[in-house]
C-alpha positions in Angstrom: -51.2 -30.6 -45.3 -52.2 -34.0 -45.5 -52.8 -35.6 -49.0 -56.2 -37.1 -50.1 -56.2 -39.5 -52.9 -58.1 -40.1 -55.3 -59.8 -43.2 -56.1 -57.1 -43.6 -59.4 -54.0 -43.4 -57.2 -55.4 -45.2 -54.9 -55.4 -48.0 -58.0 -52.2 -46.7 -58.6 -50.8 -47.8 -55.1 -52.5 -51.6 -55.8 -50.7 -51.7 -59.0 -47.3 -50.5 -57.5 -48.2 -52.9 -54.0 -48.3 -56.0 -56.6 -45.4 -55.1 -58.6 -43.3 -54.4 -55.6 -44.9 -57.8 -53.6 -43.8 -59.6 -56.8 -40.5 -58.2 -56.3 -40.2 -59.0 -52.7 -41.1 -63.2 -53.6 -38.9 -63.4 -56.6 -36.0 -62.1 -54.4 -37.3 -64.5 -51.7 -37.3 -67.4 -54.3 -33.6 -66.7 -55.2 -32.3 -66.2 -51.2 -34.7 -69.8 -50.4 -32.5 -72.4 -49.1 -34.7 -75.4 -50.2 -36.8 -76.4 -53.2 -39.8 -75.9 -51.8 -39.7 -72.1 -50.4 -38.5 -71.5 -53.7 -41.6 -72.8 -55.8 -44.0 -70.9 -53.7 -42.1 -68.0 -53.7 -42.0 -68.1 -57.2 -45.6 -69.0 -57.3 -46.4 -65.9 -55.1 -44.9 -63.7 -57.4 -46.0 -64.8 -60.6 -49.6 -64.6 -58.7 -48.5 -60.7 -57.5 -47.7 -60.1 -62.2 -51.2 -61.1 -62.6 -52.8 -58.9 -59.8 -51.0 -55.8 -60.9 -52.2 -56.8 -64.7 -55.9 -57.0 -63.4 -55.4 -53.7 -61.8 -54.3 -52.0 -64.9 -57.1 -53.0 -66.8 -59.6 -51.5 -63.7 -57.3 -48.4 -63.8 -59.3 -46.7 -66.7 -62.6 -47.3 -65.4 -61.5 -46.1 -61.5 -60.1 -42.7 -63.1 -63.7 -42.2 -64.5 -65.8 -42.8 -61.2 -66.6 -40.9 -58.5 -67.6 -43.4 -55.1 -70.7 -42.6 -53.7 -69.7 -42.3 -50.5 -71.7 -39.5 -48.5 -68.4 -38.2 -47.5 -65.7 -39.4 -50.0 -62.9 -37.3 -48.6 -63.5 -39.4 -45.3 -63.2 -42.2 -47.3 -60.1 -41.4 -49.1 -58.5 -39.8 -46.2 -58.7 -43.4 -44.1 -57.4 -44.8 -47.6 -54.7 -42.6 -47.2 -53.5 -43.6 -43.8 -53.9 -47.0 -45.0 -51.6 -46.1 -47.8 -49.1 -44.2 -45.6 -49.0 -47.8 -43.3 -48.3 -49.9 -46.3 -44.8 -50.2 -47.0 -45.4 -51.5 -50.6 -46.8 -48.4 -51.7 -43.0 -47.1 -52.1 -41.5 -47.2 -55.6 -39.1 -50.3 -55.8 -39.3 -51.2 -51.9 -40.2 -55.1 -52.7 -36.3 -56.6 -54.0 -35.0 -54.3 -51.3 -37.2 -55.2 -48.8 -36.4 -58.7 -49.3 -32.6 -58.0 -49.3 -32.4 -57.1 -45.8 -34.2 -60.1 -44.9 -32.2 -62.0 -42.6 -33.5 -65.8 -42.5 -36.1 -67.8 -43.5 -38.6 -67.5 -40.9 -38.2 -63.7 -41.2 -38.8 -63.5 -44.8 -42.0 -65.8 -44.3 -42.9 -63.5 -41.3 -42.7 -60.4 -43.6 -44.7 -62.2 -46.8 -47.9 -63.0 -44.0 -47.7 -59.0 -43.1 -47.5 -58.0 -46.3 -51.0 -60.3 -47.7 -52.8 -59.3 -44.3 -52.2 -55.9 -45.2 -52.7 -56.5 -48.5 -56.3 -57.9 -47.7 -57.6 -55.1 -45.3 -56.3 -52.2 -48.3 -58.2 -54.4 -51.2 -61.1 -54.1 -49.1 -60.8 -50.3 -48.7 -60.1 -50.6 -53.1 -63.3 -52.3 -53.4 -65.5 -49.7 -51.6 -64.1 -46.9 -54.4 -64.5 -48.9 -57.3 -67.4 -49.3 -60.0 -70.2 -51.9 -59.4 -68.7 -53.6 -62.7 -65.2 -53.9 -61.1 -66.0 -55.3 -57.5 -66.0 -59.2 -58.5 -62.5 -58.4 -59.6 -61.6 -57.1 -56.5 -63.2 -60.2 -54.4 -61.4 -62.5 -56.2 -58.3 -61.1 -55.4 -58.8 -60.9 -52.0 -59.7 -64.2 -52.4 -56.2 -65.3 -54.0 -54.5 -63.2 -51.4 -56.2 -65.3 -48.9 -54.8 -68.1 -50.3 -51.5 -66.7 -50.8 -51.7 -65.9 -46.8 -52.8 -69.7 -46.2 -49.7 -70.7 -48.0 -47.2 -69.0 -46.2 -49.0 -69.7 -43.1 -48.3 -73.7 -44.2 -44.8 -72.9 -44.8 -44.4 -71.3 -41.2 -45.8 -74.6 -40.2 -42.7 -76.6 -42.2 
């Protein structure tokens, strides 16, 4: 049977998304072969500490709120596949992920994936969330924009 989540996993997953996305960039930062790469890298990730520490603090007030969605268990169920798409949702996938990473390009490649996706779950996190909470939200999909607009230059380079 298929698993529906609640709207406090589904904060859950963004906290664990961040914390392994920070993982992925700091590994990326060490493998870089040029100054540069590096700095963003390490940029990215400090960005992805801060997320999952906004997240935590949203955490409390999630697991006390109920969306009011006509049919929340539609809701959470198209969460859900978003969930099961997202590869970042798995405990401790970032460093590997980035391990396996062959070359530059690839590892960039992977980063923009990982902030598109990134951007289309946050929007599904800010439909479940109290009224209080959604300018939190925004702004980081905001900073993932950015984040996506920064790799996007370093393809460019």
């Amino acid at each position: 049977m298929e698993k529906h989540f609640s709207g406090c996993e589904i904060v859950e997953m963004a906290i664990r998304i961040e914390k392994n996305g920070k993982e992925f960039y700091l590994t990326l930062a060490d493998r870089a072969d040029n100054a540069v790469a590096s700095g963003v890298f390490k940029y990215l990730a400090s960005e992805e500490g801060k997320h999952a520490e906004i997240f935590r603090g949203i955490f409390k007030s999630v697991c006390e709120y109920a969306p009011k969605e006509v049919y929340p268990e539609e809701y959470f169920a198209y969460m859900n596949m978003l969930a099961g798409e997202y590869i970042f949702t798995q405990e401790n996938t970032g460093k590997r992920t980035a391990q396996n990473i062959k070359n530059y390009a690839d590892g960039i490649d992977l980063g923009i994936a990982f902030e598109k996706d990134s951007i289309l779950f946050y929007e599904g996190v800010r439909q479940i969330v109290p009224a209080k909470d959604k300018p939190l939200i925004e702004k980081l999909i905001a900073e993932e924009k950015d984040h996506l607009a920064k790799l996007c230059g370093l393809k460019e380079k």
